[in-house]
C-alpha positions in Angstrom: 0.0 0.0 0.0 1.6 3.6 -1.2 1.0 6.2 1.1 1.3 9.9 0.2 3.8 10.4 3.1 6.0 8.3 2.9 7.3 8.9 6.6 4.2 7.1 8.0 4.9 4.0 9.6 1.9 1.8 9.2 3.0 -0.5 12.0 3.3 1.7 14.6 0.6 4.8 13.2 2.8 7.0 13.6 4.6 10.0 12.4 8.4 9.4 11.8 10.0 12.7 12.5 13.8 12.7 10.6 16.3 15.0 11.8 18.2 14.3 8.0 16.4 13.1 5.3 18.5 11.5 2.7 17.7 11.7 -1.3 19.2 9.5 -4.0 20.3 11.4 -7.0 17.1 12.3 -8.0 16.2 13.8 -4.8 13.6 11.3 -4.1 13.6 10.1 -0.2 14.9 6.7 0.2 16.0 6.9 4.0 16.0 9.3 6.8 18.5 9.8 10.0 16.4 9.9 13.2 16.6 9.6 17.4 14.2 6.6 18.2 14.8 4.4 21.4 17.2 6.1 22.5 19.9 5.9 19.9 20.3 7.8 16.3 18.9 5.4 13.3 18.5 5.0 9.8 15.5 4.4 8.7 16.7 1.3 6.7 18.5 -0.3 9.1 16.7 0.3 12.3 19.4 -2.8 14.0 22.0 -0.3 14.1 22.0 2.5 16.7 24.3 5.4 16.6 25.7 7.7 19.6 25.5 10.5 17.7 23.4 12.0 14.5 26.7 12.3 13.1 27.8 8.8 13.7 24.4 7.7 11.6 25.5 10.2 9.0 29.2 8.8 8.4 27.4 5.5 8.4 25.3 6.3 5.9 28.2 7.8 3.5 30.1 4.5 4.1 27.8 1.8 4.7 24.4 2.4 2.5 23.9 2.2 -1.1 22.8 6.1 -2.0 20.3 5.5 -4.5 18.2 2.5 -2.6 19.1 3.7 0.8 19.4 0.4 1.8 22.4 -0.8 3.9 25.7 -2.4 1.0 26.7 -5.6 2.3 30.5 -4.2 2.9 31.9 -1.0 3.3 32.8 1.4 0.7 36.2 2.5 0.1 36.8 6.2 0.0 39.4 6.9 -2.1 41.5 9.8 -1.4 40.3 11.7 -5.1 36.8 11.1 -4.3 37.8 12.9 -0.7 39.2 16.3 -2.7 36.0 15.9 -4.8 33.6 16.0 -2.2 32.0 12.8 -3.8 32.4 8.8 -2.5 
């Protein structure tokens, strides 16, 4: 079922409430960076808790695939051009 917000979590009727929301290269939303049980989350990995909303958002640039926002099953390597670029 498609909802028109796609923040609303069926399962619990509520409101998710991101602190980041993260876009693929279209801009659409694929994931979002929030504080939920007391940790910091990714919405599509809600196993991994963070101590910081900046912990969640290295994660995310090293750990999830940008256009699905769904987590990659290694690490990606940063190479030290893509660091100058800004891109990775």
């Amino acid at each position: 079922m498609n909802s028109p917000d796609s923040r609303l979590d069926f399962t619990l009727n509520t409101r998710l409430n991101f602190d980041v929301i993260l876009r693929d290269s279209e801009g659409r939303e694929v994931a979002g960076v929030l504080f939920i049980d007391g940790a910091w989350k990714i919405s599509t990995d809600p196993l991994s808790k963070f101590s910081t909303k900046d912990e969640a958002f290295n994660a995310w640039q090293n750990r999830f695939n940008h256009e699905t926002g769904m987590p990659l099953p290694y690490a990606r390597e940063i190479t030290r051009d893509a660091k100058k670029n800004g891109s990775g």
